[in-house]
C-alpha positions as CSV (number, residue, x, y, z in Angstrom):
1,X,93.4,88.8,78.1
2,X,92.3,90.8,80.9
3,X,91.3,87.8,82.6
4,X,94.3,86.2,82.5
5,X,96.0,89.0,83.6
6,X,94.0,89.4,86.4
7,X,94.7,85.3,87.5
8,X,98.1,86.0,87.0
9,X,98.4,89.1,89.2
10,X,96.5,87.1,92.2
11,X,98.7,84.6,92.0
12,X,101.8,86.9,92.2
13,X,100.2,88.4,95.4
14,X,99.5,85.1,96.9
15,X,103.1,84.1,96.5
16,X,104.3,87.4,97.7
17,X,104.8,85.6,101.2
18,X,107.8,83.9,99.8
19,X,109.5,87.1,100.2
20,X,111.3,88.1,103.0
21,X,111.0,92.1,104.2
22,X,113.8,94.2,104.2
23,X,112.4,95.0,107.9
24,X,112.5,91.7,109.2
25,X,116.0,93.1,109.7
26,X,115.2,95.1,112.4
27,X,115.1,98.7,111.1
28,X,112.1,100.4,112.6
29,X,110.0,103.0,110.9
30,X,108.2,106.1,112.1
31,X,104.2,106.6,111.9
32,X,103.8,110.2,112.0
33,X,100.1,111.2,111.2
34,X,100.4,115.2,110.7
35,X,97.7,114.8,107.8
36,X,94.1,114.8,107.0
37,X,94.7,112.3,104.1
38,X,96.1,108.9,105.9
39,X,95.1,105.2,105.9
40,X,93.2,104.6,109.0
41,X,95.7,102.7,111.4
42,X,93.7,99.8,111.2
43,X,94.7,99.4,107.6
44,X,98.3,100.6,108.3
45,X,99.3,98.0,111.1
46,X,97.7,95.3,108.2
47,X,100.3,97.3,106.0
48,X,103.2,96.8,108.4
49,X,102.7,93.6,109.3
50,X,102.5,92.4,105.4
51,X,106.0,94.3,105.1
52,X,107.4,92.4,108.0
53,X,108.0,95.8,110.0
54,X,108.2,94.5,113.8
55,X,109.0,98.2,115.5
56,X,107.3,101.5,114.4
57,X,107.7,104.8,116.4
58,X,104.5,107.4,117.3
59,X,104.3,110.6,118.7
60,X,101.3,110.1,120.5
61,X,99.4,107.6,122.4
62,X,96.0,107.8,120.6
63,X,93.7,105.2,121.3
64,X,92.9,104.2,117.8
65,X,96.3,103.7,116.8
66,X,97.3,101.4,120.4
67,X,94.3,99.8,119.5
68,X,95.4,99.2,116.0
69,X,98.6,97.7,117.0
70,X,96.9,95.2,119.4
71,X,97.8,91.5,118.9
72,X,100.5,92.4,116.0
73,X,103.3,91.8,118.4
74,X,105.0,95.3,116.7
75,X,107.0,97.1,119.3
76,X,105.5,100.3,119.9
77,X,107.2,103.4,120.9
78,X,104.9,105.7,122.0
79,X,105.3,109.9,122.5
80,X,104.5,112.3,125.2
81,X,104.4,115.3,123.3
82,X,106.7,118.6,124.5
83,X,103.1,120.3,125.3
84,X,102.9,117.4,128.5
85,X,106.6,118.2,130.0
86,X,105.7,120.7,132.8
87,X,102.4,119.0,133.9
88,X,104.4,115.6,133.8
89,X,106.9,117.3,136.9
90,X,103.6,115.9,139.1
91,X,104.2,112.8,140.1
92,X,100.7,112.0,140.2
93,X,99.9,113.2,136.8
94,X,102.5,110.8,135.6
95,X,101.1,108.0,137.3
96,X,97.6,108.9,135.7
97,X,98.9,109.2,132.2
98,X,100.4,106.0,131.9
99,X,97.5,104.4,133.5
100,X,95.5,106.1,130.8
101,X,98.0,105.6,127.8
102,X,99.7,103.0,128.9
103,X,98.6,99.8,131.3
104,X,94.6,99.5,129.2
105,X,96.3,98.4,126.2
106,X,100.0,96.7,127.2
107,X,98.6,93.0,127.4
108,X,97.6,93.0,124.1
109,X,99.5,96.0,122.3
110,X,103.5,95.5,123.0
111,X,104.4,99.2,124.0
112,X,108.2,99.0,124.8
113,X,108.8,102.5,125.6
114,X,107.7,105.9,125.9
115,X,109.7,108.9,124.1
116,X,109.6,112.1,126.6
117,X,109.5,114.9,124.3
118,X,111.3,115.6,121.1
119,X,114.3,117.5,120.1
120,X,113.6,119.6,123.6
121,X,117.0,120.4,123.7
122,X,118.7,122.6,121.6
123,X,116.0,125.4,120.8
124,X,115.2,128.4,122.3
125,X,113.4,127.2,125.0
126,X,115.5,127.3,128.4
127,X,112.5,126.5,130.5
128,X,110.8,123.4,128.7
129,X,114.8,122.4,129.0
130,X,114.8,122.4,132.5
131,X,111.5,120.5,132.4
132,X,112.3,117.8,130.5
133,X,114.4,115.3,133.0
134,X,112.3,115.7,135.8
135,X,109.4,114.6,133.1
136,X,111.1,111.8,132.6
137,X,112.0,110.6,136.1
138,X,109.0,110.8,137.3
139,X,107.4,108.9,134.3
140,X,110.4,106.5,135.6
141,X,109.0,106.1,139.1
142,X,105.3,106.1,138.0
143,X,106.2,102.5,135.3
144,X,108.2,101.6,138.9
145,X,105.1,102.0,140.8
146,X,102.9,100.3,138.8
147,X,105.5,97.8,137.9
148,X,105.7,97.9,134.1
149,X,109.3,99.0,134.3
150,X,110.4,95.6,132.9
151,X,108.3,96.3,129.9
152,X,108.8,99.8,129.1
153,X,111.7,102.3,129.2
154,X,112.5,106.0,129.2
155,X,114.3,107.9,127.0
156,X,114.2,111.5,125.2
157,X,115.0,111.9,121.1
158,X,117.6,114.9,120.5
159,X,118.1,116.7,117.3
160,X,121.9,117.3,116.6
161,X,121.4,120.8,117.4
162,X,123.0,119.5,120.9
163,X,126.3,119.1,119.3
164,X,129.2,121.7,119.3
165,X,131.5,119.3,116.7
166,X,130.7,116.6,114.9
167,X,133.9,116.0,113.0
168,X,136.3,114.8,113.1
169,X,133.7,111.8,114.9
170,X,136.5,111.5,118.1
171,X,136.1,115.0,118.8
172,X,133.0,115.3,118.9
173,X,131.1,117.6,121.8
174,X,128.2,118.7,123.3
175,X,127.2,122.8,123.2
176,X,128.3,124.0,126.1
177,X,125.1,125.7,126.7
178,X,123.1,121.8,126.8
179,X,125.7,120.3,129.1
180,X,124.1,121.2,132.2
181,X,120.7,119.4,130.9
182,X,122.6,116.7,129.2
183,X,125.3,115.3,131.5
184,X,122.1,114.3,133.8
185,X,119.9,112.8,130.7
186,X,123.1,110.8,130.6
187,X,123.2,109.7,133.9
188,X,119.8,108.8,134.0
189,X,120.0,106.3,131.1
190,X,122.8,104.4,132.7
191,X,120.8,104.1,135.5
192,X,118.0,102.8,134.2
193,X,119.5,101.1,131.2
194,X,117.7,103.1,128.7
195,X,119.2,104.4,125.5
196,X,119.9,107.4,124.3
197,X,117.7,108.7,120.9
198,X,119.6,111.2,118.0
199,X,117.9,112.5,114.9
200,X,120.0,112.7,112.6
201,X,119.7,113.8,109.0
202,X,122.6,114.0,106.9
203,X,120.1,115.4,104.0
204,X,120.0,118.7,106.3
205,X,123.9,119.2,105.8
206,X,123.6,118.5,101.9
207,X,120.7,121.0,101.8
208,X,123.1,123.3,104.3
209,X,126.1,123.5,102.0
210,X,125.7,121.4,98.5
211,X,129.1,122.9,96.9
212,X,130.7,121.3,99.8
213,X,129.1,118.3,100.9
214,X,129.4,115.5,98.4
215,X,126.3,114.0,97.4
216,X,127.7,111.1,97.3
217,X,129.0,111.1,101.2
218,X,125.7,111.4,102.4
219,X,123.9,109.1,100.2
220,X,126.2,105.9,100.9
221,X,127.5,105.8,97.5
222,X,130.7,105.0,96.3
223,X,133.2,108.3,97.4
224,X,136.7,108.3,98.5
225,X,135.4,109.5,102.1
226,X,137.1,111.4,105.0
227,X,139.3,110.3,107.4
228,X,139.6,111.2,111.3
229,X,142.6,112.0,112.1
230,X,142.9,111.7,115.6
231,X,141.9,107.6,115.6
232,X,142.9,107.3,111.2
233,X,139.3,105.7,110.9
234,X,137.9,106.3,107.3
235,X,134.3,107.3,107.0
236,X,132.5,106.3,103.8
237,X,128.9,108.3,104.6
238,X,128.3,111.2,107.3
239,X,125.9,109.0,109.3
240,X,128.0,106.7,110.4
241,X,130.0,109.8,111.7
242,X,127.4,111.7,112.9
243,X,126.4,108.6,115.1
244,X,130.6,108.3,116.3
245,X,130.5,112.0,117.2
246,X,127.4,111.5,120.0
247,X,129.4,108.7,121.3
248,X,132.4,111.0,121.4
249,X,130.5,113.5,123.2
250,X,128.9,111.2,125.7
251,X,132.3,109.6,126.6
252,X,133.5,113.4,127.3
253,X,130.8,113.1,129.7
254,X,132.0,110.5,131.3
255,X,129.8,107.7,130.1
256,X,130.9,104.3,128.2
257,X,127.4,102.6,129.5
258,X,124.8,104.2,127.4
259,X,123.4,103.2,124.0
260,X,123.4,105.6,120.7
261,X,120.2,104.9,118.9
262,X,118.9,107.0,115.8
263,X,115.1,107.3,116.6
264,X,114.6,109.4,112.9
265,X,116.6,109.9,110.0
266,X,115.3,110.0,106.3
267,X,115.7,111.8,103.1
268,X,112.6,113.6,101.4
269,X,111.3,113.3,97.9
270,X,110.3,116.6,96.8
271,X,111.6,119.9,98.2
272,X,111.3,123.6,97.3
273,X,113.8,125.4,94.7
274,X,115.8,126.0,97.1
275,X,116.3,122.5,98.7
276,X,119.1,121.1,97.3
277,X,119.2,117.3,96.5
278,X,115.3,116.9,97.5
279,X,114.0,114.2,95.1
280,X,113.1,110.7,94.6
281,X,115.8,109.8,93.2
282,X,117.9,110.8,96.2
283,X,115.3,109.5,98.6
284,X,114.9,105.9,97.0
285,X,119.1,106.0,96.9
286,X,119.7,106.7,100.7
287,X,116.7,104.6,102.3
288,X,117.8,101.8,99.9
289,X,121.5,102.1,100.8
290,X,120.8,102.3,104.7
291,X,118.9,99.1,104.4
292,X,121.2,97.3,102.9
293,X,123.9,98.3,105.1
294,X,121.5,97.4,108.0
295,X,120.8,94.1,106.4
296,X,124.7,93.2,107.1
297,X,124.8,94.2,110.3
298,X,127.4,97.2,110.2
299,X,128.6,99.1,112.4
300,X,130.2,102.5,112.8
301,X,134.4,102.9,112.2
302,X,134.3,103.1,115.9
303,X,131.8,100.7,116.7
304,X,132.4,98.1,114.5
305,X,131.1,95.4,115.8
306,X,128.2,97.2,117.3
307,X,125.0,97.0,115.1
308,X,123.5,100.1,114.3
309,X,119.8,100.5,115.7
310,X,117.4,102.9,113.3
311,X,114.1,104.1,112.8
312,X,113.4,105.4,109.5
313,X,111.5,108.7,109.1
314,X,108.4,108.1,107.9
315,X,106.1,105.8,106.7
316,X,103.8,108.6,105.1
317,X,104.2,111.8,103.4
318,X,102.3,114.6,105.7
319,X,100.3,117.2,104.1
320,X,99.8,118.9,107.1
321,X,103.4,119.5,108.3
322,X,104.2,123.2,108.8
323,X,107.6,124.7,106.9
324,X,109.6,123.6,103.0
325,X,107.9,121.3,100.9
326,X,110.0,118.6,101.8
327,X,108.9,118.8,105.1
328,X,105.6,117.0,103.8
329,X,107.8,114.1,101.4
330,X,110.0,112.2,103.7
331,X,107.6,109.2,103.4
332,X,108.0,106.2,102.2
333,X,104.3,105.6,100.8
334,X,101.6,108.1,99.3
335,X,98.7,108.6,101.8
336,X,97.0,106.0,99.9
337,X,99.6,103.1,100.7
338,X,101.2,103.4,97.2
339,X,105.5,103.6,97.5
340,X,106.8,106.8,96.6
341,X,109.6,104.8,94.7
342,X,111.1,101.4,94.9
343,X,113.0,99.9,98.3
344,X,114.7,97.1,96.7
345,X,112.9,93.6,94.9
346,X,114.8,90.8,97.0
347,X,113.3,91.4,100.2
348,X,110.0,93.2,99.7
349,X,106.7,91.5,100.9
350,X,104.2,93.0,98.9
351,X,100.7,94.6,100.7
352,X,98.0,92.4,101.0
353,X,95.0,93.2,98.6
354,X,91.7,94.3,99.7
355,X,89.8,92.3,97.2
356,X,86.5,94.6,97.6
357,X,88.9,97.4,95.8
358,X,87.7,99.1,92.7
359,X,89.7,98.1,89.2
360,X,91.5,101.2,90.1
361,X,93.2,100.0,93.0
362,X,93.9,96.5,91.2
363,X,95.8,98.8,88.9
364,X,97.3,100.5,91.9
365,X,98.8,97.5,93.0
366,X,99.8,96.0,89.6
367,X,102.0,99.0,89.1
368,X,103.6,98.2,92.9
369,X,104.3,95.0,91.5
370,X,106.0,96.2,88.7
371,X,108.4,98.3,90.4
372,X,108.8,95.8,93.0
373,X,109.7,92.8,90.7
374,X,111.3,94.8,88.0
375,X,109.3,93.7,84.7
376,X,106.4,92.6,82.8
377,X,108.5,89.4,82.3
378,X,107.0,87.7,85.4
379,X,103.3,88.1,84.2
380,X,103.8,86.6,81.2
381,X,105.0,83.5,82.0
C-alpha cells in the first residue's frame, strides 16, 4: 500500500509542471531573511522558480543570495539599507558600492533596480530625510557612469505614513511636513523614469480600528463598499483606494508622469491578543483574493485600465523580526518551505522534491499536495 502510494505521489509531482503559477502573472514577492531558521537561498531561488515567481524583492545585496539568483532570469530588486544613506551622499562611495554589489553579478543575475532605503520618510528622523534624495542621485549618476542605467533604476519604498488623507482616494495628500522631501523624490522619478514604491497594508487599519473597518473591505470580499464623492467612484477594498489616494497626492504635486507601484503589502497569520483579525484564515483570504484580482488584470476605480504592479510581503515567516507577533507571520511559507495555508489549486506549481529527503519530508510534501489539490480523490485513482 505504501508503495503504491509512494508511485502515486511521484507521479503527481512529476505532473505538477502542467500547472501554471499564480505568479506567472506577474505579482512579485518579497525575500526578507530577518531569521536564523531559513532555507538557504540556493534552495529558495529552486523554490521560486518551481512556483513560476519571475520578480522577488531583497533588502540587501548579499553575495549568497545574488549568487543564488544567477542564471534564473528572476528580476531582482536589491536594497541599500537606511544605515548606507549618509555615506552614499559621496559620489565616490556610490560608485564603489554598485561596483561591489552590483556590476560582479549583473551578466548572470538580472538585478533591475536598487531600492534606496525604506519607509525613510515619515519617521522621526529629519536628518536621514534630508539624506535620502541625494543617496539616490548620486547612486543615479554612479549606474550613469558605469553605464548600467539601462538596466537598473532608482527608486525609494514609502510607508503611508507620508500621507495626510487617504480618503476620499481624489483627495488624497501628502503631510505637509514630507512635502519638502517629497515633491523632489517626485521630480526625480519623472526624470529618470523610475517609479514610485508605497507599502501599503490595509491589515494595519483593520488592526487600527476593527469596530469600524469592515473586515470584509480590506479582505476583497463581497461588501457594499464606499464611494468617493468628489469623482462618484465606488471602492470595493481599501487597497485599491489607498493606491488612488498616492496618485491623488502626487498629482497635487504636480506630476501625471510617475508610476504608483506597491513594493509590500501582506496580511499576517498569527498576531498577539491584541491584533485584531491576525490569522490564517484572514491571511490565506486576502493573498488569495489579491491574486486573483491580479490574475485579471484590474485596475484601480481611477486607473482602470492601468494594471496594478505588486510585491507581496513575504515569502517567509521571520523569527527574528523585532515588535507584535505578527510581525514574524506575514509569510507565505514556514522556514522550512511548507505553505502556511493554501494560495489557490488552479494555478499552483508544486515545489520540486529533493529526493534524498527523509520519509518525513515525503510526508511534508504529501500534505502540500493535499491542500493544493483539494482531496485524497486524486491518489486514488
Amino acid at each position: 500500500m505504501a508503495a503504491v502510494f509512494f508511485h502515486k505521489l511521484l507521479l503527481l509531482l512529476t505532473l505538477s509542471d502542467l500547472f501554471i503559477g499564480i505568479f506567472s502573472i506577474g505579482v512579485g514577492v518579497n525575500y526578507g531573511r530577518i531569521a536564523n531558521n531559513l532555507l538557504p537561498p540556493s534552495q529558495v531561488s529552486k523554490l521560486l522558480k518551481s512556483l513560476n515567481i519571475n520578480r522577488v524583492k531583497v533588502y540587501d545585496a548579499d553575495p549568497t543570495v545574488l549568487q543564488a539568483f544567477a542564471g534564473t532570469d528572476i528580476e531582482l530588486i536589491i536594497g541599500l539599507g537606511n544605515e548606507y544613506l549618509q555615506r552614499m551622499r559621496d559620489p565616490q562611495q556610490a560608485q564603489t558600492w554598485i561596483q561591489q554589489n552590483v556590476q560582479p553579478y549583473i551578466s548572470q543575475t538580472k538585478i533591475t533596480c536598487i531600492n534606496v532605503g525604506n519607509e525613510v520618510l515619515g519617521g522621526t528622523d529629519s536628518q536621514l530625510a534630508s539624506y535620502l534624495l541625494p543617496a539616490m542621485k548620486t547612486m543615479q549618476e554612479a549606474l550613469v557612469s558605469l553605464g548600467l542605467n539601462k538596466q537598473v533604476y532608482i527608486t525609494t519604498a514609502h510607508s503611508l505614513q507620508i500621507l495626510a488623507t487617504s480618503f476620499p482616494p481624489s483627495q488624497g495628500a501628502f503631510r505637509e511636513d514630507m512635502v519638502q522631501f517629497i515633491k523632489p523624490i517626485l521630480d526625480f522619478h519623472a526624470q529618470v523614469d523610475s517609479p514610485f514604491f508605497i507599502n501599503a497594508y490595509p491589515y494595519f487599519a483593520y488592526k487600527g480600528d476593527p469596530n469600524n473597518v469592515k473586515l470584509e473591505y480590506v479582505l476583497f470580499e463581497p461588501n457594499e463598499g464606499l464611494v468617493d464623492p468628489s469623482t462618484n467612484l465606488k471602492y470595493d477594498n481599501m487597497l485599491y483606494a489607498q493606491i488612488d489616494a498616492v496618485y491623488a497626492a502626487i498629482k497635487a504635486l504636480g506630476h501625471t508622469d510617475v508610476e504608483v507601484k506597491i513594493s509590500e503589502t501582506g496580511w499576517p497569520s498569527k498576531g498577539d491578543e491584541n491584533e485584531a483579525g491576525a490569522t490564517v484564515q484572514n491571511a490565506g483570504i486576502y493573498n488569495r483574493n489579491l491574486m486573483q484580482r491580479m490574475q485579471q488584470g484590474e485596475g484601480t476605480p481611477a486607473r482602470p485600465s492601468q494594471p496594478i504592479d505588486i510585491y507581496i510581503f513575504a515569502l517567509f515567516n521571520e523569527n527574528e523580526k523585532n515588535g507584535p507577533t505578527s510581525e514574524r507571520n506575514f509569510g507565505l511559507y514556514y522556514p522550512d518551505g511548507t505553505l502556511v495555508y493554501n494560495l489557490g489549486v488552479k494555478s499552483y506549481v508544486l515545489p520540486r522534491i529533493d529526493y534524498s529527503s527523509s520519509y518525513k519530508n515525503v510526508f511534508s510534501i504529501f500534505n502540500l499536495l493535499i491542500l493544493l489539490l483539494g482531496s485524497y480523490s486524486l491518489l486514488k485513482r
